[in-house]
C-alpha positions as CSV (number, residue, x, y, z in Angstrom):
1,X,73.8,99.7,96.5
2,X,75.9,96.9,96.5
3,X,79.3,96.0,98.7
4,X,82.1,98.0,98.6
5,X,84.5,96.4,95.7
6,X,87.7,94.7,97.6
7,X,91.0,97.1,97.0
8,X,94.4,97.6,98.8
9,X,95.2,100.3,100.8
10,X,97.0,102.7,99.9
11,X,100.6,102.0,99.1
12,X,103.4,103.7,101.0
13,X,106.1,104.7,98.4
14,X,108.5,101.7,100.2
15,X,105.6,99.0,99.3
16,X,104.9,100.6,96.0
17,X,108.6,100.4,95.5
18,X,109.1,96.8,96.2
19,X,106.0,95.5,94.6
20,X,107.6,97.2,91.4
21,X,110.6,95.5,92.2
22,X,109.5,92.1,91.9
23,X,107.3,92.4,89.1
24,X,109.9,94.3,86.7
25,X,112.5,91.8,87.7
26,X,110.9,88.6,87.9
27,X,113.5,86.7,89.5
28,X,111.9,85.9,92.5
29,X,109.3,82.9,93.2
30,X,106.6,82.4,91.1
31,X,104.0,82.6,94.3
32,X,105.3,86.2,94.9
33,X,105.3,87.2,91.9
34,X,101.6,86.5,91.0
35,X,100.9,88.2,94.6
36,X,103.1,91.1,94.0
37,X,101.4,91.3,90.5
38,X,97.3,90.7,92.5
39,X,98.5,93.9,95.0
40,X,100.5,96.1,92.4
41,X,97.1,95.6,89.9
42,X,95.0,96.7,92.6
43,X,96.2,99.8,93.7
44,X,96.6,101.2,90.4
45,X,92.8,100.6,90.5
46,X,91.8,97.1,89.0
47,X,89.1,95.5,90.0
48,X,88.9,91.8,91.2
49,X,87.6,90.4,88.1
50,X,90.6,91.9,86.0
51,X,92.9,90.8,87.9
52,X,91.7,87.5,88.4
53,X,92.2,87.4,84.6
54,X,96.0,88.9,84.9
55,X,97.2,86.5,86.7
56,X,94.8,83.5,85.9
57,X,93.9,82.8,89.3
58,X,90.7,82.8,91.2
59,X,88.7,85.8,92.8
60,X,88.8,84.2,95.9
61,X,92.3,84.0,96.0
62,X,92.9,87.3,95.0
63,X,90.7,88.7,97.5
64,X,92.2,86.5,100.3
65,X,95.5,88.6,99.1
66,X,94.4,91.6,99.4
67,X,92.6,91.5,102.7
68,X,95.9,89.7,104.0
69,X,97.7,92.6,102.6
70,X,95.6,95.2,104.1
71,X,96.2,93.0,107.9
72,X,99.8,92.0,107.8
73,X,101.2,94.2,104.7
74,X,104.0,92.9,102.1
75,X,104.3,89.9,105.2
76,X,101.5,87.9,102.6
77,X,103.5,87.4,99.6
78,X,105.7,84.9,101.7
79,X,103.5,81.5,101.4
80,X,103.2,79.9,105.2
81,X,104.2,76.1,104.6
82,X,103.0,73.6,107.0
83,X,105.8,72.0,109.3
84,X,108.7,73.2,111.2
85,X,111.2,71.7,113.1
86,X,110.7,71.6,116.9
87,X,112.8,74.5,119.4
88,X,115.8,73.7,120.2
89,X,116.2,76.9,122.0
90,X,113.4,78.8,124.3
91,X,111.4,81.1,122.7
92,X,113.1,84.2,124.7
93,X,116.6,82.5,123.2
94,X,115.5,82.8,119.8
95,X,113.9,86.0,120.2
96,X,117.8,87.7,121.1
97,X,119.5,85.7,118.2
98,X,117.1,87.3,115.4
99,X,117.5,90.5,117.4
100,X,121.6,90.2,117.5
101,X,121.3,89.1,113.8
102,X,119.8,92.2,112.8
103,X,121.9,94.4,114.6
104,X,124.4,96.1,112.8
105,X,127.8,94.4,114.6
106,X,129.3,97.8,115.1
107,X,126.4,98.9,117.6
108,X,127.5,96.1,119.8
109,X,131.3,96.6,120.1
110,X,132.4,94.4,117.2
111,X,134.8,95.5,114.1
112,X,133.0,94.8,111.2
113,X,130.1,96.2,109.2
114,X,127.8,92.9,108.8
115,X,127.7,89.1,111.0
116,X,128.9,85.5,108.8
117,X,127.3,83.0,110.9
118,X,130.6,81.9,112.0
119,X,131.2,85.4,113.1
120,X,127.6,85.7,114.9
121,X,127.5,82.0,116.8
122,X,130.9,83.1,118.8
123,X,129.7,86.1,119.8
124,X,126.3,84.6,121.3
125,X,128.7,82.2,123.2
126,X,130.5,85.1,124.5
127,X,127.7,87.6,125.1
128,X,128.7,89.9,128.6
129,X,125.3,88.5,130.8
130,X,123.9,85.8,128.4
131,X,125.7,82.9,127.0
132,X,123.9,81.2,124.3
133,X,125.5,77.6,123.2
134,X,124.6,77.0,119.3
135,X,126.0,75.5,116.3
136,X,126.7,77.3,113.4
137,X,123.8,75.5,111.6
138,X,121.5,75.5,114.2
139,X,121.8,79.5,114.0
140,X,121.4,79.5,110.2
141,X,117.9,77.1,110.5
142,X,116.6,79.6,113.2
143,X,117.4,82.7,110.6
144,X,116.1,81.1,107.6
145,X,113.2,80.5,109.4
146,X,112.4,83.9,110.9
147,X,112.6,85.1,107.6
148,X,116.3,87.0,108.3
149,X,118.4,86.2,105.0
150,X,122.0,87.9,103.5
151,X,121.0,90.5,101.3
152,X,122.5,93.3,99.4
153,X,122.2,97.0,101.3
154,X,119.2,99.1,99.4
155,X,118.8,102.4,99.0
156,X,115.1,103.8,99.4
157,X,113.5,107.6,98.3
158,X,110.3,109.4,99.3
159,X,108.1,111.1,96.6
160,X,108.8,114.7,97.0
161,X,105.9,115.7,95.1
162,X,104.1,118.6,97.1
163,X,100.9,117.1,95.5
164,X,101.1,113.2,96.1
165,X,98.1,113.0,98.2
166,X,95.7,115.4,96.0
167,X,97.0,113.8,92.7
168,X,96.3,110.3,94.3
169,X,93.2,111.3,95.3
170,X,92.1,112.4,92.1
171,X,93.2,109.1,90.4
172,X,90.8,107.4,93.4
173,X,88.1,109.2,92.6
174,X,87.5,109.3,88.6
175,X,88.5,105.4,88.8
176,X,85.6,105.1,91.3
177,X,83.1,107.2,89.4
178,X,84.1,107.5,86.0
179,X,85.8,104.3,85.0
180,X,84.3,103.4,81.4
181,X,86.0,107.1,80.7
182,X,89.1,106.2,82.3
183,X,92.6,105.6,80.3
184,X,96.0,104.4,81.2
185,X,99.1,105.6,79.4
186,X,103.2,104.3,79.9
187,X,105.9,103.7,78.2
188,X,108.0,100.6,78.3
189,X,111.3,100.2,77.3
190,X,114.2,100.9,76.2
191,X,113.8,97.3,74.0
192,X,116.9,96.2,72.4
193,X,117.3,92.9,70.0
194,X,119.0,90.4,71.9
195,X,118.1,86.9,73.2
196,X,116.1,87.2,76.3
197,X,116.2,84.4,78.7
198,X,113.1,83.1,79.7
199,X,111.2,79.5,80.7
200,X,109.1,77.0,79.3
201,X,108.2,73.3,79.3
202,X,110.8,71.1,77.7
203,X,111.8,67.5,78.3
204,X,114.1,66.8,82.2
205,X,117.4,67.6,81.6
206,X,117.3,69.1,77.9
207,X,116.5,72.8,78.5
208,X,115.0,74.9,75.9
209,X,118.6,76.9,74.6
210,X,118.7,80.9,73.0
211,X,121.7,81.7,71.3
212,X,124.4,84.0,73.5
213,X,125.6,85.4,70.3
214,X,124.2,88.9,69.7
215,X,125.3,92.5,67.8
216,X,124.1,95.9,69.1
217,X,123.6,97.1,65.9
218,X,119.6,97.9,65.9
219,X,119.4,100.4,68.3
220,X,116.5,100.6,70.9
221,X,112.6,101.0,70.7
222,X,110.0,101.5,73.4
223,X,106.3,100.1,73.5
224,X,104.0,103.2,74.2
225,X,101.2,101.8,75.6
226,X,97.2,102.8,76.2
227,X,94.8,100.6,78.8
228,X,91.2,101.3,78.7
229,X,90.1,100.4,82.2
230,X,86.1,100.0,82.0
231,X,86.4,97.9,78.5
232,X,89.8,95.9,80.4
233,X,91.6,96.7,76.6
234,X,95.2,97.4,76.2
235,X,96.7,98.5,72.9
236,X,99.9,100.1,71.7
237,X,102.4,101.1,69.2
238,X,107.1,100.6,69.1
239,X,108.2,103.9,69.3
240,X,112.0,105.0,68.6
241,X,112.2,107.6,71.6
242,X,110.0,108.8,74.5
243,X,109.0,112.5,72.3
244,X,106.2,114.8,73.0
245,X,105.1,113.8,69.2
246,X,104.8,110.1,69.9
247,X,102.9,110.9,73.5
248,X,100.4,112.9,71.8
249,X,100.0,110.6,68.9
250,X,99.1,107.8,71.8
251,X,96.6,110.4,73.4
252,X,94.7,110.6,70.2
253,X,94.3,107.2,70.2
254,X,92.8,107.1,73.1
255,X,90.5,110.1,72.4
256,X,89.4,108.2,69.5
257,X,88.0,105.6,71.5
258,X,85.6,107.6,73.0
259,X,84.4,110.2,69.9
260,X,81.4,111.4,71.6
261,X,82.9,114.1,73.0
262,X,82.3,113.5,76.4
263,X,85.2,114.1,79.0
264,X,88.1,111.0,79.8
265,X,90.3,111.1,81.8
266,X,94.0,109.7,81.1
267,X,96.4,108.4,84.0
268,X,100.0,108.9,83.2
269,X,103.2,110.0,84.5
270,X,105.1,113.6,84.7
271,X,107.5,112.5,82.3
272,X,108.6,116.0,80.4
273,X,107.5,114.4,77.6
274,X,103.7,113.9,78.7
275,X,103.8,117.7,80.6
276,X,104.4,119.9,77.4
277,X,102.4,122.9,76.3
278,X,101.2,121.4,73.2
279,X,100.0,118.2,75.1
280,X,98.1,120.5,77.7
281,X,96.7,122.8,74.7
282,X,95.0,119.5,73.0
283,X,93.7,118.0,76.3
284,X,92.2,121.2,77.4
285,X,90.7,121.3,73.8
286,X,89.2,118.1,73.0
287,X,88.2,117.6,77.2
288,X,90.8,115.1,78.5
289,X,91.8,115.2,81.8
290,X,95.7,114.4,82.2
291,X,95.9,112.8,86.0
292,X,99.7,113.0,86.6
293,X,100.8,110.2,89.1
294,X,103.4,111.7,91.7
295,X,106.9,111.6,91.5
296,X,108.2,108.2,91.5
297,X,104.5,106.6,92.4
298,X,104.0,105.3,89.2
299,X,102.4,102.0,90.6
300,X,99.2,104.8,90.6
301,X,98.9,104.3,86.9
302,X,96.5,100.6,86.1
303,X,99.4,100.5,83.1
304,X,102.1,99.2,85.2
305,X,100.4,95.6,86.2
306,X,100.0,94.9,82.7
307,X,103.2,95.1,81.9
308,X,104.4,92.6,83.6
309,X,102.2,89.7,81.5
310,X,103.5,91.7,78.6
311,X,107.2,90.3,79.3
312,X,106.7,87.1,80.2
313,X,104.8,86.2,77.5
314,X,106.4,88.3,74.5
315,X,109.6,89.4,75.7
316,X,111.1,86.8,77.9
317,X,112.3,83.1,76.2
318,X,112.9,85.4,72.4
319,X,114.9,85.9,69.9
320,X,113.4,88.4,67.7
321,X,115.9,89.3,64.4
322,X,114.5,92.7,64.5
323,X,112.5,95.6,65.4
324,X,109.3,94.8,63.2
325,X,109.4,91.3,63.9
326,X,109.4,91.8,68.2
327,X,106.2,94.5,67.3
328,X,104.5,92.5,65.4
329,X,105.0,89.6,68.0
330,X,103.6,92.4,70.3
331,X,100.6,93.1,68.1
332,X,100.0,89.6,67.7
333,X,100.0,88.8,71.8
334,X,97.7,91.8,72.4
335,X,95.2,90.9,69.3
336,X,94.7,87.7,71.3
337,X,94.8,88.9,75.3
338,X,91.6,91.2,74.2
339,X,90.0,88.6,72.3
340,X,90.2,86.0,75.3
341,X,89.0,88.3,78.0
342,X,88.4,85.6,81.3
343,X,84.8,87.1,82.7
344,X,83.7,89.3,79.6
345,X,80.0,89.0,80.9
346,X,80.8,90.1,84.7
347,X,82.9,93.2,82.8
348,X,79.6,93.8,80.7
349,X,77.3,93.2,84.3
350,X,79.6,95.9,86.0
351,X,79.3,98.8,83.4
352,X,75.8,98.3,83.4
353,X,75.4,98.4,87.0
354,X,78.0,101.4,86.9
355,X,75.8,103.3,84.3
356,X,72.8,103.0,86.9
357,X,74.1,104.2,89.4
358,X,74.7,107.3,87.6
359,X,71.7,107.6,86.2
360,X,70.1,107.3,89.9
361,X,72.5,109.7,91.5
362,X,72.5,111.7,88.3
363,X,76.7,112.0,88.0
364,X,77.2,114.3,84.3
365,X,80.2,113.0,82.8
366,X,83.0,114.8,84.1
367,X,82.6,115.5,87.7
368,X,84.3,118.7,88.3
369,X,85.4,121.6,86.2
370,X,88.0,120.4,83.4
371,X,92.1,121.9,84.4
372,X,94.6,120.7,82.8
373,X,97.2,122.8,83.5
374,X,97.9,120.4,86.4
């Protein structure tokens, strides 16, 4: 028996929230995003290898990521840069301005919601008990180095699944036992024809320019997706809606991947679309297990880290002229990610050394009685 394979913790439903956050939107620096992208691939059950690939990076690194994560939380996506300037203040000082900063100014007697740092340094002069003398840019150093910035109020939500923990811990365990039989399936979208910002290498100065100039007169498709985890192969089809027809259509697909008859198991979401009766009547008869992801946790599903490369590189700096041509650009970028997988022989070692440990412990295919009417 070898080492136990490096994974994140599990995510609280804050983290998995935030991790989300960055990778959908992109916008903030390119060290968090890969991070985000290393921790985000991880919990929905990546393994090292394939995630070194995602995010072209090396398996040390990635491991140094997620051990940091599992110390210190979402405090390692924020790189720590050598050199800072010397205290001007003692450490105790410094302490009460972060905590002042943070307070919310109506706790301590003042008449508005939020601090400006012209607003915060005269208070700290005239603090009842405790004067503090500092400049208006000395305090704006200090907060920029504790990490405190101006930032728009958030709202935040729980999952209130019933289930969460015994639907998470049945994603856990088939991707630990079973994972050549394990499948991935998401929809992305809605994708309209527009000009998509982007970046790219171009000459100082002389930016690579997309026309602003753009009609909404093609209406919207979205990209239902299928990952195989144990062969690391993602494939999928533009869709017009998100329909129980299209949903099952994807599910066949992936059923045909694995015609031996011989249970898989498919990680998706409770969209109504995905929970019908016709869905469950064709899983329960051709043996594939739907593993539902709670209510908004859908960072459980080993879809959602891929989607991210599936912007960037196909999505973002475009200007597709229609539907057909943005899928076939789709088709083409996928053709080519499963044709230049990064460690193809350490995926071929590890389903090797997956299929002996079965044979040793003697696992069957399947694990536990099939029930689909989840």
């Amino acid at each position: 028996m070898g080492a136990e394979p490096v994974r994140v913790r599990r995510l609280t439903d804050q983290e998995g929230q935030k991790l989300q956050q960055i990778v959908c939107r992109g916008s903030t620096s390119s060290v968090r995003y890969r991070r985000a992208m290393m921790l985000l691939a991880s919990a929905g059950g990546n393994r090292v290898p394939v995630i070194a690939q995602l995010v072209q990076a090396d398996e040390d690194t990635v491991r140094e990521v997620i051990h940091r994560f599992n110390e210190n939380g979402l405090a390692c996506l924020n790189p720590r840069w050598a050199g800072v300037r010397p205290r001007l203040l003692k450490p105790d000082d410094e302490d009460f301005v972060v905590q002042t900063a943070t307070t919310r100014p109506t706790k301590l007697g003042q008449p508005f919601t939020r601090w400006s740092i012209r607003k915060l340094a005269t208070y700290l002069r005239r603090v009842h008990g405790r004067v503090i003398r500092i400049g208006r840019e000395a305090v704006r150093c200090l907060l920029r180095c504790r990490g405190i910035t101006f930032q728009r109020t958030k709202t935040w939500k729980e999952s209130p699944d019933p289930d969460r923990d015994a639907e998470l811990d049945r994603i856990e365990q088939v991707l630990e036992r079973f994972p050549d039989r394990v499948f991935a399936f998401d929809e992305f979208g809605p994708l309209g024809i527009r000009p998509t910002g982007g970046s790219c290498c171009a000459e100082q100065g002389k930016p690579n320019r997309l026309s602003a100039a753009y009609h909404r007169t093609h209406g919207v498709t979205y990209f239902h997706g299928c990952y195989s985890v144990g062969d690391d192969r993602l494939w999928g089809v533009n869709r017009r809606r998100k329909r129980t027809a299209p949903s099952l259509a994807a599910l066949k697909s992936i059923r045909a991947a694995r015609p031996d008859g011989a249970p898989i198991y498919v990680i998706l979401d409770n969209l109504s679309a995905h929970t019908g009766a016709g869905i469950r009547r064709w899983a329960k008869k051709n043996r594939a297990e739907l593993c539902f992801t709670p209510t908004y946790a859908s960072r459980a599903n080993p879809m959602e880290a891929h989607f991210g490369p599936l912007r960037q590189f196909t999505l973002a700096n475009s200007n597709h002229r229609s539907h057909p041509a943005r899928t076939q650009a789709l088709h083409r970028y996928l053709s080519w990610r499963n044709a230049n997988a990064r460690y193809p022989d350490v995926l071929a070692a590890q389903r090797k050394e997956r299929a002996r440990i079965r044979s040793e412990k003697g696992i069957r295919w399947g694990g536990r009685p099939i029930d689909c009417a989840v």
